[in-house]
N, C-alpha and C positions, 0 to 999 in steps of 0.2 A: 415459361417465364424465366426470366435470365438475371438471380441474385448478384449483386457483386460487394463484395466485401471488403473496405479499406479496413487492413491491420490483422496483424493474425496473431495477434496477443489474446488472453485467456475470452475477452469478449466476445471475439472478432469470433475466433475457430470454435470457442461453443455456439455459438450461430451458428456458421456454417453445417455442426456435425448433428443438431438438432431438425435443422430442415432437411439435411439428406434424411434424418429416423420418420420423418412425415411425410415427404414428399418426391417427388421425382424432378423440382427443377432442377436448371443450371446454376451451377454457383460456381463463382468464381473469387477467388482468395489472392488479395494483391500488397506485398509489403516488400517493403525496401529494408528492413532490416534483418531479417533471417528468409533465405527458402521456405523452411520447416516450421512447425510451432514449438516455442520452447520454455521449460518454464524459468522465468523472470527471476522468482525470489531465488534459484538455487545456481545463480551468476556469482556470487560470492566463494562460491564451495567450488567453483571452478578455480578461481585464485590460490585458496586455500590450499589447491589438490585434492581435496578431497572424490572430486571427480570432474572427468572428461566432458569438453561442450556436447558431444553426443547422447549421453548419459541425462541429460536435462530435456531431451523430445520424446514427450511421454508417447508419442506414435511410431511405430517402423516406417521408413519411408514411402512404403510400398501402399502406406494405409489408406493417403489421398487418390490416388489412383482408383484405387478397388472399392471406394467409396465416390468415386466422380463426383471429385473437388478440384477443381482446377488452381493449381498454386500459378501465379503472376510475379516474379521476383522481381519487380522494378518499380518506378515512384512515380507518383500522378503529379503530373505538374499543373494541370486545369480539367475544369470542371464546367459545363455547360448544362447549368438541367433544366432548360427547356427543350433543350435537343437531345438530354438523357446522354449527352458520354462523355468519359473522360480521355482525357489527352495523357501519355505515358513520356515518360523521358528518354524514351529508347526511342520515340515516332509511333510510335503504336497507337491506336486506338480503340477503345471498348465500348460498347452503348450496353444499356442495362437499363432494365423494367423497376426495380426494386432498388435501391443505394443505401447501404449502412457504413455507416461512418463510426470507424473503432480506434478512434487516432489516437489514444493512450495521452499520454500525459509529454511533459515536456520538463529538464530543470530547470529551477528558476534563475534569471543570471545574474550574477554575484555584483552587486554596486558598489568592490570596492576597488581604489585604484590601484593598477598591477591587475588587474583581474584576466589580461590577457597574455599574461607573460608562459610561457612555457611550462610545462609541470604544474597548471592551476586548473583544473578540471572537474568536472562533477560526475558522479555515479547512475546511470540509468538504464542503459540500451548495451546490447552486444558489442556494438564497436566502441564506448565507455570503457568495457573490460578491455578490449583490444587495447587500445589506447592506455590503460592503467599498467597492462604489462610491461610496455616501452618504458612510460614516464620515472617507472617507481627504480628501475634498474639501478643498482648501485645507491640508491638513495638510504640515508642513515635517520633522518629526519622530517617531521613529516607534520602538517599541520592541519585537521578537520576543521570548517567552518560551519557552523551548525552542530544541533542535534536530531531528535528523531528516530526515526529508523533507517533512514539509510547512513545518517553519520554516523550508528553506531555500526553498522553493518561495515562501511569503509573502516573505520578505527579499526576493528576487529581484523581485518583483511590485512589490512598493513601490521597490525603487531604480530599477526602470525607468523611472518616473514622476518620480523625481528628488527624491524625499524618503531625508532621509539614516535610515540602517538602523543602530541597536545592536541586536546579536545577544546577550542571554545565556544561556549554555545550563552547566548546572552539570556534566556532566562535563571533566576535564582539555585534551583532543583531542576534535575534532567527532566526535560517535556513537561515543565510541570502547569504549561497551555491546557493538558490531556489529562494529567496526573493529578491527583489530590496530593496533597503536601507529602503525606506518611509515606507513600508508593515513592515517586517523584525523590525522594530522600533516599527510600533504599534502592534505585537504581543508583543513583550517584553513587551510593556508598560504596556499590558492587565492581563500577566502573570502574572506580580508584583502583579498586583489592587486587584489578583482574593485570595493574600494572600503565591503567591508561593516564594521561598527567592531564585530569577533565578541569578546566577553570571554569567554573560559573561566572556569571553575571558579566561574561566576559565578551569583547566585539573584537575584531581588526579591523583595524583602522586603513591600513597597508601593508601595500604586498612591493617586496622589493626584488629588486636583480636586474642584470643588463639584457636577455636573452632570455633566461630561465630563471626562476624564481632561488632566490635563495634566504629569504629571508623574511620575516612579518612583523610590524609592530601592532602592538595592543593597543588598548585605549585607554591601559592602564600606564602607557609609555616606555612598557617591556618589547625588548627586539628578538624573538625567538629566530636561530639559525633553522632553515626547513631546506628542502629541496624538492618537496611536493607539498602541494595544497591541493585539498578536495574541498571542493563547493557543494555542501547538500544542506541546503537554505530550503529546500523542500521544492513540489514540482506543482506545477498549472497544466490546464487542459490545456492539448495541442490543437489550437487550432486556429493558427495563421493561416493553414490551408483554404478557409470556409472563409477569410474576411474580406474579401473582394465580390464573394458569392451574394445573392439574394439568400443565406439561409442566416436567419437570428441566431446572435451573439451574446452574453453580457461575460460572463467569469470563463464559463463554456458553452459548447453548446445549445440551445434552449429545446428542451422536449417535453410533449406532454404524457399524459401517462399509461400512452401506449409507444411512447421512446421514438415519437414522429418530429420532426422537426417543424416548420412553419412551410412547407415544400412540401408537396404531395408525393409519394414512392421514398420521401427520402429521410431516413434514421439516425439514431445516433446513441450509440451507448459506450457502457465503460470511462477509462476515466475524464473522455475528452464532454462526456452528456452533462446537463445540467436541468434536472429536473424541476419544471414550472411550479409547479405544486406539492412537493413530498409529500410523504404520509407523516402523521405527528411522530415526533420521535427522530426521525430522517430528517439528514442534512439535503441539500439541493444536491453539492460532488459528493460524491464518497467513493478515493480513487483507493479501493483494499479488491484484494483479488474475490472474493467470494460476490462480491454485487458484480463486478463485471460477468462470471458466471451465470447469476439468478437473469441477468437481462438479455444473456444471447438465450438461454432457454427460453424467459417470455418471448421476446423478440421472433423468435424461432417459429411459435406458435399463431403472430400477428400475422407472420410473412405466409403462413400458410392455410390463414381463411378463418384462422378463428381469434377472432381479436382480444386481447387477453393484456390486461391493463398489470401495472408493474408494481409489484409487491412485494415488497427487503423482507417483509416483519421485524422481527425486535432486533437490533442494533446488534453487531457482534464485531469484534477483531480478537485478532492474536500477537503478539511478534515474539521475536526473541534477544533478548539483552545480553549479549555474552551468552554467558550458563544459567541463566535468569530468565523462564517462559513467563510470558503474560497474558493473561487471557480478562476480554471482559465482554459485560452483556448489559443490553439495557442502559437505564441511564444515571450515571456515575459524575457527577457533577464535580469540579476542582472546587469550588465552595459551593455553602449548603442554602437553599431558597429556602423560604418560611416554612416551607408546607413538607420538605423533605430532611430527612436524619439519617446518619447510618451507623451500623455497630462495625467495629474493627479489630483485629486480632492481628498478633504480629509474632515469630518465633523468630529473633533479633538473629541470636547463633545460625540458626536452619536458614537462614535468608528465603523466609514462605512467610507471605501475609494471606487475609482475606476480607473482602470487606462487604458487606450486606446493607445494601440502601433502600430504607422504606419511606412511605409517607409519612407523617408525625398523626395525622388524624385516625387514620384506616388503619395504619400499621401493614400495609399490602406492600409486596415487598415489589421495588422497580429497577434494582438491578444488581450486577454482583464483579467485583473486583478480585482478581485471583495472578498473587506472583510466588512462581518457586511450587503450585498446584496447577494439577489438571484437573479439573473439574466436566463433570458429563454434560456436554454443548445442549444436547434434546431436553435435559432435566430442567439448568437454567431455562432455557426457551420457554419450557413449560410451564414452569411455576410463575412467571413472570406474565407471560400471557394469562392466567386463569388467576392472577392477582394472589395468590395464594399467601395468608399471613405469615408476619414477620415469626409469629409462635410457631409456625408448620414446617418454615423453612429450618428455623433452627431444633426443630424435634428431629428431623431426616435429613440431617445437614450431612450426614456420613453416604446419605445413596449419591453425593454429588460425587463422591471419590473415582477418579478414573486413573490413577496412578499406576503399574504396573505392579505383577505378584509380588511380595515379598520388598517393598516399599513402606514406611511407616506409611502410619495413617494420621498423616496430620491437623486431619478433620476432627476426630477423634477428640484431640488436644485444644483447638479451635471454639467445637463444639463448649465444651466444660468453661472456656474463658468466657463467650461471647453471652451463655446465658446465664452469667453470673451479672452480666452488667449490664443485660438486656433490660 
């Protein structure tokens, strides 16, 4: 049987490395954006310097080979899946038994006018960075649209280089679509400290210059001098590729919950999939690197006979804010429904909070909010899943600590606040 795999981004290539652990098919791995696989989030640290694009492919080159993976470095232009192949850019063609579709995500593009002008670009893909190297040259000023995680990822990239950073991002508090008021506050606050000039509640309106961008108005009817804009208004599933096709569409994707699309042999996971049915608790997308992960492993497992239905469990991300880790689990609501309440602690100086959200009935606790801590990922999971009380959590709210030796403990301190006012 002859796998083929669009996209070799974290979904794509754990598929691929799960079925070679099970089986002896063919697989073949086909992207137009890297040979190699590489990882995504640490495209930034390449800017930075902090390290070389080779240094980001968690594989030696030699790995697909010895593992009979067939890498395809070119781009599908059509798809035919009654006749099972696809058409390449190069003239090539491939046919294939099985089709998984790992088309990742796409930015989303910017509605304002100027949006095409030179030096306005968004953050995504390899040749993004490529592109960001040129743009930024010689540039003193610089203008993020959006927040998030990749705007703040960009901000961060360009101040490291010593160009000054306006941040505007139109809600009140940073992210605070995701963030509860407290949190969402102390990013902001962290953002300012770190030297960035973040305007809330702020839009552009326009983007000016002859050629290249040189300049933006607000909507507050301020004209900020720039010489680059980055657009990260955030990203959608990619998948113009599919829209011509017989395979179902709405936001992404549509698959059910063995990650089949409405097409028989033919997949789709990661962030381009759109789950029919979630599990409660799960969103339909959720484009974060670990569910692309959990779905080429499931996925891995369908393609090779034992069908095996797709299950996140309990809700998890991380990112990081500047010098500001953030970790959360479970479900952490930016306002409170009837039925749900949460205890919060904050060390204002430490810039560390934590925040613990239970029922109001049961007192079971349903999820946990963690910035400026690390907290043990299998504990939350655990406590959460076995509903464990709000009194339990907070009696061994110290085993959550996974900070490194010789770090306070500033669970410790957390602990003494949280059950005074529990």
């Amino acid at each position: 049987m002859h796998i083929v795999i669009i996209g070799n981004g974290i979904a794509g290539i754990t598929t691929a490395r799960h079925v070679r652990k099970l089986s002896d098919h063919q697989i073949t791995v086909i992207s137009s954006e890297s040979e190699y696989f590489f990882s995504r989030t640490a495209l930034m640290y390449i800017y930075m310097g902090h390290m070389k694009f080779e240094h980001t492919q968690p594989y030696e080159n030699w790995f697909w080979k010895k593992n009979r993976i067939d890498l395809v470095f070119d781009r599908v232009t059509e798809l035919d899946t009654d006749a099972k192949t696809l058409q390449l850019k190069t003239g090539k063609s491939i046919n294939y038994d099985k089709l998984v579709l790992a088309l990742g995500s796409v930015p989303r593009p910017l509605p304002t006018p100027g949006a095409n002008l030179k030096g306005v670009q968004p953050l995504y893909s390899k040749q993004d960075l490529e592109q960001l190297e040129e743009t930024t040259k010689g540039v003193k000023q610089a203008v993020v649209i959006g927040g998030g995680l990749i705007g703040i990822e960009l901000a961060e990239m360009l101040h490291s280089r010593g160009i000054h950073v306006t941040m505007a991002v139109r809600e009140k508090s940073y992210w605070d679509i995701v963030l509860p008021k407290e949190e969402a506050e102390m990013i902001s606050k962290h953002i300012k400290a770190r030297g960035i000039d973040l305007r809330l509640d702020t839009l552009v309106g326009s983007i000016h210059g002859a050629e290249k961008v040189d300049a933006v108005t607000l909507n507050t009817g301020e004209t900020l001098a720039c010489q680059f804009v980055g657009a990260t208004i955030g990203v959608m599933p990619n998948i113009k590729f599919v829209e011509d096709s017989p395979i179902e569409t709405n936001r992404g994707i549509l698959v059910d919950e063995h990650l089949q699309t409405n097409i028989e042999d033919v997949f789709a996971i990661g962030d381009c999939a759109e789950i029919r049915t979630p599990d409660p608790g799960r969103r339909p997308i959720e484009a974060v690197w670990y569910t692309g992960r959990i779905m080429g492993e499931t996925l891995a497992e369908t393609l090779c006979g034992t069908p095996t239905p797709y299950r996140p469990g309990i809700w998890y991300n991380s990112a990081k804010f500047m010098d500001l880790e953030y970790q959360t689990y479970g479900q952490v609501p930016t306002t409170y429904e009837e039925d749900l309440d949460s205890l919060y602690w904050e060390d204002i100086v430490a810039e560390r909070c934590l925040r613990i959200v239970y029922e109001k009935a049961t007192k079971k606790v349903k999820g946990f909010n963690a910035l400026g801590l690390r907290l043990r990922h299998e504990l939350c999971d655990e406590w959460i899943a076995r509903e464990q009380s709000l009194a339990y959590v907070l009696e061994h709210l110290e085993q959550l600590d996974f900070d490194p030796e010789f770090y306070t403990n500033y669970l410790s301190k957390a602990k003494a606040n949280l059950e005074a006012i529990a």
